[in-house]
N, C-alpha and C positions, 0 to 999 in steps of 0.2 A: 912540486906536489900539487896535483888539482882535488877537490873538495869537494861534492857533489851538493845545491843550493844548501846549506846546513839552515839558513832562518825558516823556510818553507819547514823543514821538520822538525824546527823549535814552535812554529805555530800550531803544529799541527799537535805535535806530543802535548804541547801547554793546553790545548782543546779544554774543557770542561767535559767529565766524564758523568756527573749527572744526570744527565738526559737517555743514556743508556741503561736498559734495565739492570737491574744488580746481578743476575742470574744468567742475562744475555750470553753471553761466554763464560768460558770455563774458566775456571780457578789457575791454571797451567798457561792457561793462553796469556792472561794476564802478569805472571810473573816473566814471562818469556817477552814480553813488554818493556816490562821495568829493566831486564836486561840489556834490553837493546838500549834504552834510552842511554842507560849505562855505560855502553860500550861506545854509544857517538859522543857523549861526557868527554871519554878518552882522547878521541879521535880530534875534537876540538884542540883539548890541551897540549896535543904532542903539534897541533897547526901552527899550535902560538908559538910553541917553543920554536919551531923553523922559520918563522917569521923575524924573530929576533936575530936570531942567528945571520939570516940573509943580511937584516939591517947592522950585524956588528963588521961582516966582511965586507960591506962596501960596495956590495952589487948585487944590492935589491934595487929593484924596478917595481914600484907596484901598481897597478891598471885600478886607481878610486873609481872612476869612473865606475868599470863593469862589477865593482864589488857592491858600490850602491847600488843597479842597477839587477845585476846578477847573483848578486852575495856571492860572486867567484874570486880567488885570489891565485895571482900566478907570480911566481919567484924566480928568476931566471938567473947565473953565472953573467957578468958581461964584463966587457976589455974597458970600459972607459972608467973615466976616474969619477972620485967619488963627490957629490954632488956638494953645493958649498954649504956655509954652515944654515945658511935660512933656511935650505930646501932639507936638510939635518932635520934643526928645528920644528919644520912643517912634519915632517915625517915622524919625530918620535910623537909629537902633539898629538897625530893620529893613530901613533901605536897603542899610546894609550884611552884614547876613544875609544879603539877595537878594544884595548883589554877589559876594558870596564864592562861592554858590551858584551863579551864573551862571559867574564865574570857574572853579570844579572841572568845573562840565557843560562849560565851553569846554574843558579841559583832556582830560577824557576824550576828547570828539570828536577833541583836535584827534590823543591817541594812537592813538585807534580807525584815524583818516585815517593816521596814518604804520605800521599793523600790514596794513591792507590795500594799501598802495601798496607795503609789502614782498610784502607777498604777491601782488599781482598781477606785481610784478618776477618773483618767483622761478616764477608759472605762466607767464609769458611764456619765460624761459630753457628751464622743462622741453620746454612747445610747440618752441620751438626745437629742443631737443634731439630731441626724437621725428619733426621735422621731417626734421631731417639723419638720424638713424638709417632712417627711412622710406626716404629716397632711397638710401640706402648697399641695401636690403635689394632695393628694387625693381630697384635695378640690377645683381642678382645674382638675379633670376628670370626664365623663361621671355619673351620677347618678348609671348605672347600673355596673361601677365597683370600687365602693365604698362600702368596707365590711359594714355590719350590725351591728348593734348592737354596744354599745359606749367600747369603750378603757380606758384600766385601766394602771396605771400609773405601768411601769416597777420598779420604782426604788421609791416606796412607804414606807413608814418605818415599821421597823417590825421585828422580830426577825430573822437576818440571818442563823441561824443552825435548821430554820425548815425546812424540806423537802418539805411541802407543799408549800412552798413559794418558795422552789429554784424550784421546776418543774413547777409551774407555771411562774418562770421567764426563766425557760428554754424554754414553749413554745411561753412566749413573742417574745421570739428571734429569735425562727424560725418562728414566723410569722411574724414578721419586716420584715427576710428576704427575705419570700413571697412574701408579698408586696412590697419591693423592686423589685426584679424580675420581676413583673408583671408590676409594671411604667415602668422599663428600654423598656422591651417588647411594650409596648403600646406608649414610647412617641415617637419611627419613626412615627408613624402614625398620633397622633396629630402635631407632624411639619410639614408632607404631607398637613395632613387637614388644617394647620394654612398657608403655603406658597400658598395652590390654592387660586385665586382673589374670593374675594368676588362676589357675584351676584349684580348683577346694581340693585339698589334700584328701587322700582317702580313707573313709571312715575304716579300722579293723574289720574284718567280717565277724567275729568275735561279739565285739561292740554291736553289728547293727545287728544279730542275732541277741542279743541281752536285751534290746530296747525292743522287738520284733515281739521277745516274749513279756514283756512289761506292760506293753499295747494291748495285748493277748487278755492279760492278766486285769487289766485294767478297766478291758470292753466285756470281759466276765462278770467283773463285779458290777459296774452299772446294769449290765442286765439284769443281774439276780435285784439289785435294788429296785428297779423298774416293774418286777414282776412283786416281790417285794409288795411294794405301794400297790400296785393295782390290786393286790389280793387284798390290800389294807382296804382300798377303797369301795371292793366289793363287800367286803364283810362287813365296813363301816354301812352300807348302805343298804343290808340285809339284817344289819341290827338295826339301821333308823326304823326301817318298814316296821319290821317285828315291835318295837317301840311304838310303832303308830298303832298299826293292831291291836295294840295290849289296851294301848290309850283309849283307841277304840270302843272297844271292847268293856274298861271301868266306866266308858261314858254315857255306853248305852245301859249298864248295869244302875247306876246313877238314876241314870231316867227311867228306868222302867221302878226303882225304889222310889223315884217323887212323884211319877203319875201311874204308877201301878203297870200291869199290864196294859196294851195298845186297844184304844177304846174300839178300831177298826179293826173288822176280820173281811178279809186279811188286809193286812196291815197299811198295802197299800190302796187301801178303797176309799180314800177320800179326798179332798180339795179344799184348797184357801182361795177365797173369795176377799175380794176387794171391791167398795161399792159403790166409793168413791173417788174422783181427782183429790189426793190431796199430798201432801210431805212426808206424812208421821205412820199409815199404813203399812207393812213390809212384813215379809216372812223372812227369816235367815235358816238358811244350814246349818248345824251344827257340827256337821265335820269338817275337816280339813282337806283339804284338795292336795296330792302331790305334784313333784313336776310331768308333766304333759311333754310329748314330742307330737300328737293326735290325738285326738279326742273325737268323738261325737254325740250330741246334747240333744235327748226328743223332748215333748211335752207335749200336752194336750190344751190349749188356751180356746178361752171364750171371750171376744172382745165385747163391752159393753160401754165405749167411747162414746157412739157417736156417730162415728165417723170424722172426727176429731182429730187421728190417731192414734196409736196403738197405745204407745210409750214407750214403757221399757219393761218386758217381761221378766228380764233378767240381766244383773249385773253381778263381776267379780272381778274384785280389785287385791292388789297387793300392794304392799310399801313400795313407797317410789314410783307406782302405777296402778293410780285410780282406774283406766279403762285397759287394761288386762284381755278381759272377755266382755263384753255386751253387745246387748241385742236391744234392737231402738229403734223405734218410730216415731218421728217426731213432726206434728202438722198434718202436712197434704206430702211431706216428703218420702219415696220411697222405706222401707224397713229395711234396714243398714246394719253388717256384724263390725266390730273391731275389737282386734286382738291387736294389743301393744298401740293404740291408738293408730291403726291403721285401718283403712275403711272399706268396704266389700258392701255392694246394693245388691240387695237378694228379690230377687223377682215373687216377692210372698204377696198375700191381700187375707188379710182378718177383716173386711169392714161390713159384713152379712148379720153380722151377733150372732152366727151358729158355731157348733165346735169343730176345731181343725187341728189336725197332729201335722204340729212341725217337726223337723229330723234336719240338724247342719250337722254334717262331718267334716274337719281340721284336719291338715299336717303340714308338719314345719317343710319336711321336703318340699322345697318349690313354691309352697307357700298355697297348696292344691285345696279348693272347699268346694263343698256343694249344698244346695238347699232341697227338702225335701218339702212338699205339702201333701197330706191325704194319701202318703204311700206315693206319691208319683214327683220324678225328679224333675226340680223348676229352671234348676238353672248351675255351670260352678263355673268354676274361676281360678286363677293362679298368680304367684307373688304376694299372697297376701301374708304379709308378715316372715316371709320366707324364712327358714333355719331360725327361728327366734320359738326357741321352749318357753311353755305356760309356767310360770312361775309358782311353787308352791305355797304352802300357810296363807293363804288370802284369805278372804269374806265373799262367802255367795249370798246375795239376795235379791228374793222374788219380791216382783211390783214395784222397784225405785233402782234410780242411776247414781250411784256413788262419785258424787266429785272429791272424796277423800276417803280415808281407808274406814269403810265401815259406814259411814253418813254422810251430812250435808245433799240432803237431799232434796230435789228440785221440782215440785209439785207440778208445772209444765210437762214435765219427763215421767212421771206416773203413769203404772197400768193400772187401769178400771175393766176389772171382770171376774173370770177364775182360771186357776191354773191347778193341772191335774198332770201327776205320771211322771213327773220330772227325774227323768233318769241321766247318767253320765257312763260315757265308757271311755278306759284309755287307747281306744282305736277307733277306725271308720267301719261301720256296720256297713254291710253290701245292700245292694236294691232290694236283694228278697228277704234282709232281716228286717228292714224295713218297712218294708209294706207288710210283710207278719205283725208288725207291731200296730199298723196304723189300720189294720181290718180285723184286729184282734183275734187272729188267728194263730199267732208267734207271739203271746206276751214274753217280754226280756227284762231285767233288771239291770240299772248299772252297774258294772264289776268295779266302777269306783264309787259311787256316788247311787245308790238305788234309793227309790221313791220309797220312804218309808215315814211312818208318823213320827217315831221317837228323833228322827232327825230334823223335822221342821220344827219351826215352834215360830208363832205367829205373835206380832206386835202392834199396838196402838190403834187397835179395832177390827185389824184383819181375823178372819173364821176361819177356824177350820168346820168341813161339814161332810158327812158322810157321801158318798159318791164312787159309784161304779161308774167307770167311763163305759165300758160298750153298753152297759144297760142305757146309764143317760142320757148316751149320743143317740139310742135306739128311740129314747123316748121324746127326745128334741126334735 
């Protein structure tokens, strides 16, 4: 019987299979392994048994030499007799060297066989496993990347050493890992698509028609409120007026019961005179001023300074704001208006002692004024006090500058002379109502504020004294 090297493929079977991937070969190829290892197991055991055999009939020959050298053994029939008992001796000594020898190679094998059949067990279970994870994954993607056609079980029973079977298990495997590949690839994309917000469910159309008319219903009623209030606030301020009126109206009735009829005909034919610099001098108003958005303010003044300057013709203040309205000359400095304490230099001159009709027109628009002297325009200007309304219920008074509401007044800042015609209107009179008034060919009245006796009333030495202006101006 000749043997083909058997230790060469005890070293190679006993190899270490580690180092190979688990997956590396099929499941089939491996069992068809452990077969064979199996079948050389055999092939060993039946060498041993004729190896004995040779040494019980007496004509075995054995070649140590080429069996250490080759691991070949040759057993041959021979004519001669049987060797004596030491070379006996020698011979079974190394029979059982070999048996032992053969015994450990069986032994290896037969562990080797039971670390691969663990291990082909435990690469079957994984298959498994990645089997079922497969199917869990595919059936959680898209319809259109879900292969066709049904799956066949990798690990189906069946004869392992047929080839049909292991190439078909072989391309089970690369198509597992196909499909692996192509989940990993695809599932960025389904966490993209699963972390964007979902779309807001859709309102009923039902629903956004009930709310459509609730809005409806809603912006109705605030209107009506809105219109509401404004009619309140119209009416509330056509009762103030009418209120004012009346007040008016008892208060000129008042006066004309304390000082009888108006000692002036007509009524507005005279002047308050001031004769001196001093603090305590002044005329007041006795009406009430409303809110203003423009105005325009004339008068007829006579300065008798100096040259000194002017002072202050006129001031009107209200709570919270002493300089409201004045008119101011103070020194050698030009004569200056401010509304809300803001300042405007009006190109005017009183310093001759004859009489001169000034004319300023206001509006909040823009903050737009102008100065009149003599009927003829001196000068305007814009920003002054812009969008800022005259404030109503203040204090007007002629001849002193209110540094608080009513008084405190400042003997430096005093007019010294007369003042005549002092009218108020709630708008800007044009150039030709103006110069009408200042050639007294247009006499006007203020439509808020007209020059009239029963509304002055003079304090702390100031006169009143009869006085037509164009006559007086004619006779000056």
């Amino acid at each position: 019987i000749k043997v083909a090297p058997f230790g060469a493929q005890a070293a190679v079977a006993s190899q270490p299979l580690a180092a190979a991937p688990s997956l590396s070969l099929p499941c089939a190829s491996l069992d068809f392994l452990q077969q064979f290892l199996l079948g050389m197991l055999g092939v060993c055991f039946r060498l041993h048994r004729s190896l004995r055999r040779c040494s019980a009939s007496c004509t075995c020959r054995t070649s140590w030499a080429p069996f250490c050298l080759s691991f070949r053994f040759l057993c041959t029939p021979l004519a001669a007799a049987c060797p004596s008992g030491a070379e006996q001796g020698d011979a079974a000594a190394g029979e059982r060297e070999e048996l032992l020898l053969l015994q450990s190679t069986a032994e290896q094998l037969r562990q080797t066989a039971l670390q691969q059949e663990a291990r082909i067990r435990a690469d079957q279970d994984t298959i498994r496993e990645l089997t079922g994870k497969l199917g869990r994954c595919e059936s959680g993607l898209p319809r259109g990347l879900q292969d066709a056609g049904p799956r066949r079980d990798a690990m189906a029973d069946g004869p392992w050493d047929s080839p049909a079977l292991i190439l078909e298990l072989e391309d089970a495997v690369r198509a597992l890992r196909d499909r692996l590949d192509r989940i990993e690839q695809e599932l960025p994309t389904r966490v993209n698509f699963s972390a964007a917000p979902a779309p807001a469910p859709a309102v009923p159309t039902a629903l956004h028609s009930k709310m459509d008319e609730l809005e409806g219903q809603l912006l109705a009623k605030v209107l009506a409120l809105e219109k509401e209030r404004v009619a309140l606030s119209h009416s509330s301020h056509r009762q103030r007026q009418e209120v004012e009126k009346e007040l008016d109206a008892l208060q000129d009735r008042v006066a004309e019961l304390e000082h009888g009829s108006s000692a002036y005909s007509p009524p507005d034919a005279f002047k308050i005179s001031i004769p001196i610099r001093n603090n305590y001098m002044y005329a007041r108003v006795r009406k009430a001023l409303p809110e203003l958005y423009a105005f325009t303010v004339c008068m007829w003044l006579r300065s008798r300074s100096g040259g000194s300057g002017q002072g202050t013709p006129f001031s009107y203040s209200v709570p919270g704001q002493a300089n409201e309205i004045v008119l101011l000359e103070a020194g050698h400095d030009p004569m200056e208006l401010l509304i809300n304490d803001k300042v405007a230099q009006l190109p005017l001159s009183l310093k001759d002692d004859g009489w001169h009709h000034i004319c300023i027109a206001w509006t909040t628009r823009d903050g737009l004024w102008s100065a009149y002297q003599d009927g003829e325009l001196q000068g305007s200007g814009e920003n002054l006090a812009a969008w800022h309304p005259i404030k109503p219920h203040g204090i007007l008074i002629l001849g002193q500058e209110q540094d608080t509401l009513g008084g405190r007044f400042d003997a430096t800042q005093a007019f010294v002379g007369d003042i005549a015609q002092f009218n108020l209107w709630d708008h800007a009179l044009t150039p030709a109502q103006v110069l009408g008034i200042a050639n007294c060919t247009g006499p006007l009245l203020g439509n808020v504020l007209p020059w009239e006796d029963k509304l002055v009333e003079a304090f702390g030495g100031a006169k009143k004294a009869t006085f037509d202006v164009c006559k007086g101006r004619a006779k000056a």
